[in-house]
C-alpha positions in Angstrom: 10.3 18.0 1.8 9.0 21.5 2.3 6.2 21.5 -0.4 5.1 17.9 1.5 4.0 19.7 4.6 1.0 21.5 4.1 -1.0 18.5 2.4 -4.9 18.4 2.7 -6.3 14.9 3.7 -9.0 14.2 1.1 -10.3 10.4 0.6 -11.2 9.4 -2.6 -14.7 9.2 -1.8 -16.0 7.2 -5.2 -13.4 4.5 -3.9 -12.6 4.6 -0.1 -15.7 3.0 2.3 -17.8 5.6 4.2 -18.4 3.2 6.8 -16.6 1.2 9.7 -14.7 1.9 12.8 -11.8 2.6 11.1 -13.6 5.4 8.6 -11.1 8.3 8.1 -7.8 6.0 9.0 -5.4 6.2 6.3 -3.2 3.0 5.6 -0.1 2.9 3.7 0.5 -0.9 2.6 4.3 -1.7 1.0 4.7 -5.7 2.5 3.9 -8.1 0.1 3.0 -11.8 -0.2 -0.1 -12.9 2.9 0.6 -10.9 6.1 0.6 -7.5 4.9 -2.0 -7.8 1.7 -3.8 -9.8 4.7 -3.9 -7.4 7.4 -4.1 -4.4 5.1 -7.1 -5.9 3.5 -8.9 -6.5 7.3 -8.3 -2.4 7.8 -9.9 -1.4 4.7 -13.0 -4.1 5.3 -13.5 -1.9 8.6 -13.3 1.9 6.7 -9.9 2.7 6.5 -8.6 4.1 3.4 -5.6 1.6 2.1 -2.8 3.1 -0.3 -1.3 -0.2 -1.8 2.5 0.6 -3.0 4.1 -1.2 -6.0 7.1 -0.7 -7.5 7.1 0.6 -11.4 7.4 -2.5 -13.6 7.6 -4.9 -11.3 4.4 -4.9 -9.1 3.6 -7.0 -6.8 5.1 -10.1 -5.8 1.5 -11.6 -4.8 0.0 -11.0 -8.2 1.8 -14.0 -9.6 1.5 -16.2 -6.5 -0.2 -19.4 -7.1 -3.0 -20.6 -6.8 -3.9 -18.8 -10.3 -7.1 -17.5 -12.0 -6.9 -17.8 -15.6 -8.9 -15.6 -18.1 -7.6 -16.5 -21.7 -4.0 -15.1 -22.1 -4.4 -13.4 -18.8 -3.6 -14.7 -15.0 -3.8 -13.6 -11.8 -3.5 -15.0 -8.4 -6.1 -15.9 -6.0 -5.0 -14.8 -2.9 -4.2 -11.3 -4.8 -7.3 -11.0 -6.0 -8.9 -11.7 -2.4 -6.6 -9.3 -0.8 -6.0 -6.0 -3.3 -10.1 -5.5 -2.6 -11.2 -2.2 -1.2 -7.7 -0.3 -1.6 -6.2 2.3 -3.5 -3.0 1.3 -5.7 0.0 3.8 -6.7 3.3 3.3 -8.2 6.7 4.4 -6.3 10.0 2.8 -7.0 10.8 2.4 -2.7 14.8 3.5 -3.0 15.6 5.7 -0.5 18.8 6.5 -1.8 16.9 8.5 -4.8 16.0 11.9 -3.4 13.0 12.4 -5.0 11.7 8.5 -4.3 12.7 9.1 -0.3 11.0 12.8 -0.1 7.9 11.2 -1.6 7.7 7.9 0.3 8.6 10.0 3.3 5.4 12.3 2.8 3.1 9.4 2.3 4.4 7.9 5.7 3.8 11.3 7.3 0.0 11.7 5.7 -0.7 7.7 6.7 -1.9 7.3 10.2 -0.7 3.3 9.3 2.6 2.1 8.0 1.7 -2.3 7.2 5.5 -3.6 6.1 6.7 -7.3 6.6 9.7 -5.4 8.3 12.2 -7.6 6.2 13.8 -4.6 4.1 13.4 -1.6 6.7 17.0 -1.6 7.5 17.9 -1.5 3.9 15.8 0.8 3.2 17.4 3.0 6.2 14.1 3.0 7.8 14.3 3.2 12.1 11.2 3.6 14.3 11.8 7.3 14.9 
């Protein structure tokens, strides 16, 4: 974890709002499915920047959620679409039991003023409020 501590906060500044009471909070989003996409998506509509998490090949639960958009071979759901708005996305496969996936997910936790989970795997992922 020791090349995690001395990160520099930069927003994105092409992508993250310049506006808003909550300008210059930074949101780390993992939950899935309503709530989280749902309160996530409030924070970034009032400034904050909003790092979406998905896991590599999978992504997110909510993108196939019906109801769906289609677009010829393509589909999408429309609560997804609604909610993914104003926030940045990355990739992280979320098991803590990898070294390199904890030290990473621990640093973005530490650099996020925000942590917006549904809560249900936190104890699996070995996760305590401290």
């Amino acid at each position: 974890m020791e090349r995690w501590k001395e990160i520099v906060r930069i927003p994105a500044p092409a992508l993250v709002p310049t506006y808003g009471p909550l300008t210059g909070m930074r949101v780390l989003m993992t939950g899935s499915i309503v709530a989280a996409p749902f309160a996530a998506s409030m924070l970034a509509e009032y400034g904050a920047e909003v790092i979406h998490v998905e896991r590599p090949n999978v992504g997110d639960p909510y993108r196939e959620q019906a109801p769906v958009i289609k677009r010829g071979d393509r589909r999408v759901s429309a609560g997804w679409v609604q909610e993914a708005r104003n926030k940045l996305s990355l990739t992280l496969e979320i098991n803590l039991r990898i070294p390199e996936c904890k030290e990473i997910f621990l640093s973005l936790i530490k650099n996020c003023d925000v942590w917006v989970e549904n809560m249900v795997w936190t104890e699996k992922l070995g996760i305590t409020e401290e």
